[in-house]
C-alpha positions as CSV (number, residue, x, y, z in Angstrom):
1,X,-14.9,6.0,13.3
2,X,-14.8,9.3,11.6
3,X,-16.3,10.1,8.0
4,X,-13.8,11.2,5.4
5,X,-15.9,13.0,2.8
6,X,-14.0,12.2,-0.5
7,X,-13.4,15.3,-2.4
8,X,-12.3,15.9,-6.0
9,X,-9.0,15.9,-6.1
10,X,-8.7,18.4,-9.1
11,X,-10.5,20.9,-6.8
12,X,-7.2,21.6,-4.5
13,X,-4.7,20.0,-7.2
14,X,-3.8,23.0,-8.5
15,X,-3.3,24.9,-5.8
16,X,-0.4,22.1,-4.9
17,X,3.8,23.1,-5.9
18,X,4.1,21.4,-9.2
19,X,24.6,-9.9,4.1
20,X,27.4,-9.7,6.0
21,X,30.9,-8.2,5.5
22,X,29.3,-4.9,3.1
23,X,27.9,-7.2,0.8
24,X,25.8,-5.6,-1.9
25,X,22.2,-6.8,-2.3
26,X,21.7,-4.7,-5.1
27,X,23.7,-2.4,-8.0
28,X,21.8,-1.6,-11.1
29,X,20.1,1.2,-10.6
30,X,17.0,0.3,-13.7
31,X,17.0,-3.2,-12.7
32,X,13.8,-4.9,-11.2
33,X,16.5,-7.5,-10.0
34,X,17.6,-5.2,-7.3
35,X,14.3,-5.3,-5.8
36,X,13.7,-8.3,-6.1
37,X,17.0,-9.3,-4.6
38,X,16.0,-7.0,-1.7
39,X,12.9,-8.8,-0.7
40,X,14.1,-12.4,-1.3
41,X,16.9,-11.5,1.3
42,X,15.1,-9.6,3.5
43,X,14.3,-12.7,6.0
44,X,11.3,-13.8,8.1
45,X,11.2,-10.8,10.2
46,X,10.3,-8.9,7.7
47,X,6.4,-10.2,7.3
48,X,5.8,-9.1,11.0
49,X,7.7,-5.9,10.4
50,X,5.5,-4.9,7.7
51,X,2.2,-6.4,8.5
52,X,2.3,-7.5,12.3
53,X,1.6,-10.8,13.7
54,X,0.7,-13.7,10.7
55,X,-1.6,-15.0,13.0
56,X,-3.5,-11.6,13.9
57,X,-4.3,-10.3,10.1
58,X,-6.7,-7.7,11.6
59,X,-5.6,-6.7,14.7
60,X,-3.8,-3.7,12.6
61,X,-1.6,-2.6,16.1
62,X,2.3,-2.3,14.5
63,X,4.2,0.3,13.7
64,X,2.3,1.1,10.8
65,X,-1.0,0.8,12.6
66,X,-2.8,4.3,11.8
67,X,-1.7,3.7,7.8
68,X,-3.2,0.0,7.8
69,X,-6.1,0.7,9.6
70,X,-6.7,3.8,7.1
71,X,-6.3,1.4,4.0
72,X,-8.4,-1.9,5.4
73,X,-11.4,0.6,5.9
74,X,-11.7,1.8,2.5
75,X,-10.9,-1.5,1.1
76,X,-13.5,-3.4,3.4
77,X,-16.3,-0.5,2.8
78,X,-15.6,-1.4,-1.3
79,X,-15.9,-5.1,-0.8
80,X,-19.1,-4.3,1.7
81,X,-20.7,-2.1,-1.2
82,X,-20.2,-4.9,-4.3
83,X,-21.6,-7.6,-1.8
84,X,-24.6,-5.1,-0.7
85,X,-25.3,-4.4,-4.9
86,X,-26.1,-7.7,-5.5
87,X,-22.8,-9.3,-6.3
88,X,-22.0,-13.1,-5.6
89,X,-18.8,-12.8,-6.9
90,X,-15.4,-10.9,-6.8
91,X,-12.5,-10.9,-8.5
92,X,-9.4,-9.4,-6.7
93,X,-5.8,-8.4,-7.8
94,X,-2.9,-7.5,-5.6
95,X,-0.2,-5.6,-7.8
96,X,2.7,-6.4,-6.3
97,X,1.7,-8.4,-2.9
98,X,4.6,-8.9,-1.0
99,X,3.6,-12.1,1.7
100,X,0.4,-11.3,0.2
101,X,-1.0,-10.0,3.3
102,X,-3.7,-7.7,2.2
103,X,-5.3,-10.1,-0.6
104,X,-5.7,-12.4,2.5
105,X,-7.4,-10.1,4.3
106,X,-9.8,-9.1,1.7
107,X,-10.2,-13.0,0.5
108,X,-11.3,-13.2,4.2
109,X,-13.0,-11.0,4.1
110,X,-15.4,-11.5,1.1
111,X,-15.8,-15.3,2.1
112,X,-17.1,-14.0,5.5
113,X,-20.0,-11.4,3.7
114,X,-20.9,-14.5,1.6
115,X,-19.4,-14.1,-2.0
116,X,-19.7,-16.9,-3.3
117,X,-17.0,-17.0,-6.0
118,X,-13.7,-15.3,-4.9
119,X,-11.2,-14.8,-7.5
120,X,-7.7,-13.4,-6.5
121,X,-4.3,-13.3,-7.6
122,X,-0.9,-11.4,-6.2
123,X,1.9,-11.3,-8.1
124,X,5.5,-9.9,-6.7
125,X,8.8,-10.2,-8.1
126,X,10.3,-11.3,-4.7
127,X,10.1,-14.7,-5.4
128,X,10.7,-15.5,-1.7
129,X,8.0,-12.9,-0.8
130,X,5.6,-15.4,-3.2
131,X,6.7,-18.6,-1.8
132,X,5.5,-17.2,2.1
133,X,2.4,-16.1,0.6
134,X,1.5,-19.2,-1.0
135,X,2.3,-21.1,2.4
136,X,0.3,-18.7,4.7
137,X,-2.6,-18.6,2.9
138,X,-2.6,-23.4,1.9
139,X,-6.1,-23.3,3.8
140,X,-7.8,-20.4,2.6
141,X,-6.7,-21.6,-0.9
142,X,-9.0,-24.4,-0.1
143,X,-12.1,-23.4,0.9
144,X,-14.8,-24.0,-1.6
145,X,-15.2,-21.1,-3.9
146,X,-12.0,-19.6,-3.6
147,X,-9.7,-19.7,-6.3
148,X,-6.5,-17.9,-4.9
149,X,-3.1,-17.6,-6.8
150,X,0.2,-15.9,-6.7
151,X,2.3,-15.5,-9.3
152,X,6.0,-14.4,-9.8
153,X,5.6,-11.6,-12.1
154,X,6.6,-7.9,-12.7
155,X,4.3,-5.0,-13.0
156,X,5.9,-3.2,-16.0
157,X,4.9,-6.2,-18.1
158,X,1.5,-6.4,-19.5
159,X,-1.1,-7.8,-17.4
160,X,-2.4,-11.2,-18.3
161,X,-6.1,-10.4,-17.2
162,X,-8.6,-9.8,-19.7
163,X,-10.3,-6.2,-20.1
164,X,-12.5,-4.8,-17.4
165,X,-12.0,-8.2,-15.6
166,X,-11.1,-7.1,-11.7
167,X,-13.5,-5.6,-9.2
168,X,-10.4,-4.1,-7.2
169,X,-6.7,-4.3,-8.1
170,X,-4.5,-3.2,-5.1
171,X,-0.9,-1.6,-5.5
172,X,0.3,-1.0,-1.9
173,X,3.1,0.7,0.0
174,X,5.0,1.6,-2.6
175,X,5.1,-0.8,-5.0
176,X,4.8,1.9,-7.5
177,X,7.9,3.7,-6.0
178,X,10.3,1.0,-7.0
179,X,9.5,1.3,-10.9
180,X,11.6,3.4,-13.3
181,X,9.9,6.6,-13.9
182,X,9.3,6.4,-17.6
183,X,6.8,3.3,-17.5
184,X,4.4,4.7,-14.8
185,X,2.1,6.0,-17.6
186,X,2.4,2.3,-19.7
187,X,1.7,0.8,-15.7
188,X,-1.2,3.0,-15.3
189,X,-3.0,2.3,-18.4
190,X,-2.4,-1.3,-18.0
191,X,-4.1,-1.1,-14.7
192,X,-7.1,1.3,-15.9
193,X,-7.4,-0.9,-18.6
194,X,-8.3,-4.8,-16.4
195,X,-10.4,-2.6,-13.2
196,X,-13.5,-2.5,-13.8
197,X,-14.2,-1.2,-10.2
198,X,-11.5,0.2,-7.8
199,X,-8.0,0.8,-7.7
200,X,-6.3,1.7,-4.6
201,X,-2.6,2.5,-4.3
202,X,-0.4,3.7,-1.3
203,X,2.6,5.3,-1.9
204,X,5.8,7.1,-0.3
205,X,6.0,11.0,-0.8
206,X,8.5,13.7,-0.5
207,X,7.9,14.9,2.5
208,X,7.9,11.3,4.6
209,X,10.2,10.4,7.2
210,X,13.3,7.9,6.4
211,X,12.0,3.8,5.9
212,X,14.5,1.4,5.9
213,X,12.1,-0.5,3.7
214,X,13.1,-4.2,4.7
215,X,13.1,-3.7,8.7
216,X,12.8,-0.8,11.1
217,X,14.6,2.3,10.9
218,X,16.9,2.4,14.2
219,X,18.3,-0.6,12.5
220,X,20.3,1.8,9.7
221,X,23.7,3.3,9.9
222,X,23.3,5.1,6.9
223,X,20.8,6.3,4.2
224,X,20.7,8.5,1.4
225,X,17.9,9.0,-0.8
226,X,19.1,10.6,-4.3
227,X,15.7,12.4,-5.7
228,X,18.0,13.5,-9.0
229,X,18.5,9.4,-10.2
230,X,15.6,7.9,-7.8
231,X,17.9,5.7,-6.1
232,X,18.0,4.9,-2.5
233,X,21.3,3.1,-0.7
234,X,21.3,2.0,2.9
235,X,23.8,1.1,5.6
236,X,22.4,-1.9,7.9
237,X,23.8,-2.1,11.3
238,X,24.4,-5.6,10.5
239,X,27.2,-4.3,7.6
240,X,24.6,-5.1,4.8
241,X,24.8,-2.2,1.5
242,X,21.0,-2.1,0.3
243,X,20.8,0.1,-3.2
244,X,17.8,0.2,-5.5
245,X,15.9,2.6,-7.4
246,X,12.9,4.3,-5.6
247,X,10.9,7.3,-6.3
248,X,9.2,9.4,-3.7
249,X,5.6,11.2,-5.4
250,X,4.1,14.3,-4.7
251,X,0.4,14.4,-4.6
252,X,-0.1,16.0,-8.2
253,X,2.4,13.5,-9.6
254,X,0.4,10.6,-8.3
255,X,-3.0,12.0,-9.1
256,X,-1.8,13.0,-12.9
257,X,-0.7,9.6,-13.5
258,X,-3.9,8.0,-12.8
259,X,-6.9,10.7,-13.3
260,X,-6.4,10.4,-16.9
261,X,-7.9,7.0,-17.2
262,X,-10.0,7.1,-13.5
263,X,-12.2,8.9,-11.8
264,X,-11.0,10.1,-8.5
265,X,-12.5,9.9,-5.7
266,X,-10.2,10.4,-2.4
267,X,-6.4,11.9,-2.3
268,X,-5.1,12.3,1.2
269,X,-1.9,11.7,3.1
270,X,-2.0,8.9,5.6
271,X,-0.5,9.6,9.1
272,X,0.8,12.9,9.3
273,X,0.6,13.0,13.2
274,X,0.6,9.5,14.8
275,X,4.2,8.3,14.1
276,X,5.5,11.2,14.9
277,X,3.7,11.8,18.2
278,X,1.8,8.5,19.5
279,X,4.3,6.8,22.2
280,X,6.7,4.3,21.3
281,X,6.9,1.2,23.9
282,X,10.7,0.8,23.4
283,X,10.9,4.3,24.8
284,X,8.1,5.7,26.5
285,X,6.0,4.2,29.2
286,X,3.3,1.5,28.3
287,X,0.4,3.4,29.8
288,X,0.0,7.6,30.1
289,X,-2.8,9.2,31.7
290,X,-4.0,11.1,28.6
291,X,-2.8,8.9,26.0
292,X,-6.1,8.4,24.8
293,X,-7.2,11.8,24.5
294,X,-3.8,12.3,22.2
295,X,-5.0,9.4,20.2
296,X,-8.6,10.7,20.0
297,X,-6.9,14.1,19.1
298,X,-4.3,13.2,16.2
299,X,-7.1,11.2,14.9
300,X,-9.0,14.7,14.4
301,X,-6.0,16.5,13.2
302,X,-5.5,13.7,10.0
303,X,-8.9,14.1,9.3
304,X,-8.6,17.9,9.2
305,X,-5.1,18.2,7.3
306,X,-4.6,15.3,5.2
307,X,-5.9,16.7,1.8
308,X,-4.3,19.9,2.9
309,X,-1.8,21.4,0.4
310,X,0.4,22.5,2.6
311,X,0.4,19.2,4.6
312,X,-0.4,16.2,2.0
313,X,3.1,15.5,0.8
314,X,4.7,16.0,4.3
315,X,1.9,12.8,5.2
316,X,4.4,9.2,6.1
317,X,2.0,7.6,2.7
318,X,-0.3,9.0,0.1
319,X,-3.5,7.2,-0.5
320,X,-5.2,7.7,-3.7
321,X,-8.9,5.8,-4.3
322,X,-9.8,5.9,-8.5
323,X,-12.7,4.7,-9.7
324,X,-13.4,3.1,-13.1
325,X,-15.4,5.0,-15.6
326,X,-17.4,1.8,-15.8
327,X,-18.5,1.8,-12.4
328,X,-21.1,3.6,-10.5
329,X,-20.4,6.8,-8.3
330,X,-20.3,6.6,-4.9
331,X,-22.9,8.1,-2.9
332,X,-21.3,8.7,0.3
333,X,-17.7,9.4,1.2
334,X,-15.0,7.2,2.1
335,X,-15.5,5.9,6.3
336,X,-12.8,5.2,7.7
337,X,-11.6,3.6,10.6
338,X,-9.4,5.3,13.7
């Protein structure tokens, strides 16, 4: 474990530069169906591409390992304070959950320190993506205490929860990228408006390597990403046409969308160096005298570039950690894991 010391983001900011047979999943370019179609077609393999074994919800050893294991340590350390301040309960919301993978980890989670009252909803608008979520998470659901839901629902509409009502609201891997452009500031003030404590948000930027969103990369014959309209389109080996809008941020975009109505209180790209140099099993060989020292030794050089101008946007995600204005300052920096 490393300490990240959180610094304001303002202080570097400025220094920053301003189916089968072709089918088409998706054609309107504004349209949350797109999305939505994209996700409910995306099939099973696509909960243990993006989040690794159902079974396993910690063991954080996928592709996107260095990311997820980056995100569950800031999330854990909030949930760790609130319990530590006194708190029996928690209310959680997951803006745009997918398989709802993360809101189970942190339900988990917060029954394990002892809350008491756990109160957590994701919402998605993959209605498939819901319908897994609901069926992976049946006995949690149960457990005296909890009261866990997810919802079909869209984050450009208004949030049904009440002011100041949710200890931390969640928006990961580029939920926010798949929403038109205009409505970011209406999305942020929405979600400024119900946290009372944290939001954390994960999102694509310019200067990440190619996704193929729905499954792994070598499985794409084709992809352009158009930065003038926002709009991604993707040849699958398999003869599937993926198109949808998506928007890649740069590190002062993300931060100006949010800062108005947060504090900030860490902005830094997650894995610039692992994906790109950590070995890959398909290809390399399972074991390499010296692979740990590699791992120990991209583990120092995130922690030295990552709120780096010149490297931040060039990072695979950008993390941003806002605080509410009605909740305390943190006395240490962010921990997190490696």
């Amino acid at each position: 474990m490393f300490d990240h010391d959180s610094i304001p983001a303002r202080k570097w900011a400025s220094n920053l530069p301003v189916s089968v047979g072709h089918s088409v999943l998706a054609v309107d370019n504004e349209a949350t169906d797109d999305v939505a179609a994209i996700y409910n077609q995306a099939g099973d393999d696509y909960v243990s591409y993006a989040d690794g074994d159902p079974s396993q919800p910690f063991a954080f050893d996928g592709m996107h390992a260095y990311a997820d294991r980056c995100v569950w340590a800031v999330l854990e350390k909030k949930l760790t304070d609130l319990r530590a301040s006194g708190a029996s309960s928690v209310r959680l919301l997951d803006a745009g959950c997918g398989p709802g993978t993360w809101l189970r980890r942190l339900v988990m989670r917060a029954h394990a320190l002892g809350f008491s009252g756990i109160t957590a909803r994701g919402f998605d608008i993959a209605q498939v993506q819901i319908q897994r979520a609901r069926l992976v998470t049946r006995t949690l659901s149960s457990l005296p205490g909890v009261n866990l839901t997810f919802d079909v629902a869209d984050l450009a509409d208004r949030l049904p929860e009440a002011d100041a009502s949710v200890d931390l609201t969640l928006c990961l891997y580029s939920a926010l990228s798949h929403l038109p452009v205009a409505r970011l500031p209406d999305i942020s003030k929405e979600i400024v408006r119900v946290t009372s404590g944290y939001f954390i948000t994960t999102v694509r930027p310019i200067g990440s390597t190619p996704t193929a969103f729905v499954d792994s990369i070598e499985k794409v014959r084709q992809l352009k990403q158009d930065h003038v309209r926002d709009r991604c389109e993707i040849d699958l080996s398999d003869g599937r046409h993926i198109a949808f809008s998506f928007h890649q941020f740069t590190a002062v975009e993300l931060l100006n969308y949010f800062a108005s109505g947060f504090d900030i209180d860490d902005l830094r790209g997650l894995d610039l160096f692992h994906s790109r140099f950590m070995p890959d099993p398909r290809w390399n060989p399972v074991f390499r005298p010296g692979d740990s020292q590699l791992a120990n030794e991209l583990a120092r050089l995130e922690q030295a570039y990552a709120t780096s101008p010149e490297f931040i946007d060039r990072a695979t995600h950008l993390l941003l950690v806002a605080r509410s204005r009605r909740a305390a300052a943190p006395k240490t920096g962010v921990v997190v894991s490696t």
